[in-house]
C-alpha positions in Angstrom: 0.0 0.0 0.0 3.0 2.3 0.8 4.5 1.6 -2.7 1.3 2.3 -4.5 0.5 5.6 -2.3 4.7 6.8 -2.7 3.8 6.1 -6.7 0.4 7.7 -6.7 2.4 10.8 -5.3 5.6 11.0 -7.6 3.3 10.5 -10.3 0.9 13.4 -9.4 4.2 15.8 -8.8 5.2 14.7 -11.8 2.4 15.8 -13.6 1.8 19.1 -12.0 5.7 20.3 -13.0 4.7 19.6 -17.2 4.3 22.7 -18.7 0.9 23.5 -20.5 1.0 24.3 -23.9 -1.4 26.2 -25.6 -2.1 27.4 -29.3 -3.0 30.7 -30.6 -2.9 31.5 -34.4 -3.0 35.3 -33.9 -1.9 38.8 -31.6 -6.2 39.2 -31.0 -6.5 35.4 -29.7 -3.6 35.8 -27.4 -5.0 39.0 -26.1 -8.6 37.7 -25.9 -6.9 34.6 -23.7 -5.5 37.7 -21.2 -1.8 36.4 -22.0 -0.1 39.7 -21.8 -2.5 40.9 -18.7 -1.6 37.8 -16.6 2.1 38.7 -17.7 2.3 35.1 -20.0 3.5 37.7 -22.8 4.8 40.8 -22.8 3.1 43.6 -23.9 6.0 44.9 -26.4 5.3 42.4 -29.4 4.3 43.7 -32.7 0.4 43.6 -33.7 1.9 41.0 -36.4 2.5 38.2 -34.2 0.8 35.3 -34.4 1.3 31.5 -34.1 2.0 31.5 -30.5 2.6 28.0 -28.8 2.9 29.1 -25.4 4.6 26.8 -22.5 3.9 28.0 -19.2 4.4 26.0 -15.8 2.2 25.1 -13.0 3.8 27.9 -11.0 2.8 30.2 -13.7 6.5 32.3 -13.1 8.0 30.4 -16.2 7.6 29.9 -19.2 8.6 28.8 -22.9 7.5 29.5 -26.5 7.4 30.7 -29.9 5.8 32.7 -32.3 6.0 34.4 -35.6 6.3 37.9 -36.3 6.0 39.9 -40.2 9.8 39.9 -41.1 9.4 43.9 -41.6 8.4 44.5 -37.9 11.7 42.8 -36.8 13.6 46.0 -36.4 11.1 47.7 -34.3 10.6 44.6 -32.3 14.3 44.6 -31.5 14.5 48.3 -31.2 11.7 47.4 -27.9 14.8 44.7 -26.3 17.9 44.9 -24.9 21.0 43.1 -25.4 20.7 40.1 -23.6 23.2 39.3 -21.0 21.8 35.7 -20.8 23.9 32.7 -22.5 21.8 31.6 -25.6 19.6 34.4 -26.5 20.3 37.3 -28.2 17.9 40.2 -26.6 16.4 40.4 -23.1 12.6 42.6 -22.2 12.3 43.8 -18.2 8.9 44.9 -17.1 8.5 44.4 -13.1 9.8 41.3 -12.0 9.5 39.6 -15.3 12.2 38.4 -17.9 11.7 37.5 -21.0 14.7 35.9 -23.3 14.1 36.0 -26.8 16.0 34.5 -29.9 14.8 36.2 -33.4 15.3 34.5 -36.7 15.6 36.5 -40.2 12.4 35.2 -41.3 10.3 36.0 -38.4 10.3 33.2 -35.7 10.8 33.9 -32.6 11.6 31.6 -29.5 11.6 32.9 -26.3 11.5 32.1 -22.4 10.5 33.8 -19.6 11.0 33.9 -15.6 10.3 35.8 -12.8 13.7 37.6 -11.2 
């Protein structure tokens, strides 16, 4: 019964540290979910993202994704980010306590991760 109960357990914590990923094929459906109110996004990308598959853990303080953006919006996208300090990604957004870590590809994609400080 002990084994069963210790299984039950690792498999329920288990579950609960998988991200949940979630579609959106546009800016307006990601808005509409209340991603960049509940912080999931920040509020800096271009009206021209879309395709968003959005990672975020149970703790809701991190998270992991991509998206597309029009390749002409790129340099005002980047002209929004810092340098990033972080090893592996190229531009770094602040806003609060939030980081997000983006990498940004010629033709639009975009991967990016996010924590809390």
């Amino acid at each position: 019964m002990r084994l069963l109960t210790g299984l039950l357990l690792t498999l329920s914590l288990a579950a609960c540290s998988e991200p949940q990923t979630r579609y959106y094929a546009s800016y307006a459906d990601a808005h509409r979910a209340q991603l960049f109110e509940q912080g999931e996004l920040p509020e800096v990308l271009p009206l021209s993202a879309k395709a968003f598959q959005v990672n975020t853990h149970a703790d809701r303080k991190r998270a992991t994704g991509r998206f597309k953006i029009a390749p002409a919006d790129i340099n005002i996208f980047v002209s929004r980010l810092q340098q990033s300090p972080y090893p592996g990604y190229e531009f770094v957004y602040y806003h609060g306590a939030q980081v997000w870590l983006f990498n940004i590809h010629k033709d639009g994609k975009v991967e990016y991760r996010s924590h809390s400080k």
